[in-house]
C-alpha positions in Angstrom: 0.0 0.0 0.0 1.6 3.2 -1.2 -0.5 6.4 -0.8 1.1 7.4 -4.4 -0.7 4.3 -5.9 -4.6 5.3 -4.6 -6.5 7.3 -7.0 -9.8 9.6 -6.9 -12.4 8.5 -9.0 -16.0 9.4 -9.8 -18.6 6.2 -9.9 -21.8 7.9 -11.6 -23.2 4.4 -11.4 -23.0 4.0 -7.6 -23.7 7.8 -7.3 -19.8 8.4 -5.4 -16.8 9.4 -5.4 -14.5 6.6 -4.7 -10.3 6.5 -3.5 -9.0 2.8 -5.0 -6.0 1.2 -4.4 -5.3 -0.6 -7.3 -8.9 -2.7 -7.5 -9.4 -2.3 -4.5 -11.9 0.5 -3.4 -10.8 1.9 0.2 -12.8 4.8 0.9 -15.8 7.0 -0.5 -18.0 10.0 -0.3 -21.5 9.0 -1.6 -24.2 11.9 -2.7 -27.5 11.8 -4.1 -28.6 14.2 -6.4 -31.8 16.9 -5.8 -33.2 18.4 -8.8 -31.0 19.6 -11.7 -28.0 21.5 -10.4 -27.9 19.9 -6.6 -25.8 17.0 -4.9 -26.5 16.0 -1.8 -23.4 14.5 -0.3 -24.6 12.2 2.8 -21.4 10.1 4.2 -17.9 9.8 3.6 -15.9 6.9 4.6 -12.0 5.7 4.2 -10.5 2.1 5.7 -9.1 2.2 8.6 -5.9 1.0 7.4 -5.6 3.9 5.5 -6.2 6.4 7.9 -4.7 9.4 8.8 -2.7 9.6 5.9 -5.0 12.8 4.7 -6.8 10.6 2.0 -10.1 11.6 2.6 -9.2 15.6 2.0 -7.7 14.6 -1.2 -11.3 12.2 -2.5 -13.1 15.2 -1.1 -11.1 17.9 -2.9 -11.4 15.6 -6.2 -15.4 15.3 -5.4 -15.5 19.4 -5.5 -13.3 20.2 -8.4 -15.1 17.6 -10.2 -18.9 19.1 -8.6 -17.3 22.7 -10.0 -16.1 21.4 -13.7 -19.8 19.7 -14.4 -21.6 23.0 -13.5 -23.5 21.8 -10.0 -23.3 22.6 -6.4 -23.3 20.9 -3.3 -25.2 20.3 -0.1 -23.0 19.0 2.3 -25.0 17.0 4.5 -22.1 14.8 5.8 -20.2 16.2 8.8 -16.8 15.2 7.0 -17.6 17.2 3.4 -19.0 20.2 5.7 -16.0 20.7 7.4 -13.8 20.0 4.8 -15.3 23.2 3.2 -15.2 25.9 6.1 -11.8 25.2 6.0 -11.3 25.2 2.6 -13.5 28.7 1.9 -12.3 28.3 -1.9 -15.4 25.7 -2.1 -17.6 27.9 -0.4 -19.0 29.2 -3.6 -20.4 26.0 -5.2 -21.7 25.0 -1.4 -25.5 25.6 -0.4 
């Protein structure tokens, strides 16, 4: 396990963001969307074994940029992606 060799990825199908290791899917922020332009993002959740290496910051920093480049917004409804953006204010503008 190498924290170079997990990757951010969005599942449209499962309706999350995902962080994989190799095959292996170790963490994810999962959203549901309201209406047209909204995504509710509802939980957020990394393996243990991989904690405390920052890894959910950086599948929740891919999930915005990605929320941003396809022209929606967010509702953070999970405690994680909320905080993640009052301390990242640059997110604050896509956030309702």
């Amino acid at each position: 396990m190498s924290d170079s060799s997990v990757i951010a990825v969005h599942n449209a199908d499962r309706q999350r963001y995902e962080l994989r290791d190799g095959d292996t899917v170790i963490g994810y922020t999962q959203y549901h969307p309201d209406g047209d332009v909204q995504l509710v993002f509802d939980h957020t959740e990394v393996n243990g074994a991989y904690s405390g290496k920052g890894l959910s910051g950086k599948l929740v920093r891919f999930a915005l940029d990605d929320v941003r480049d396809r022209g929606k917004r967010i509702v953070p409804i999970c405690p994680f992606v909320h905080s993640y953006i009052e301390k990242h204010p640059e997110y604050q503008d896509i956030a309702d």
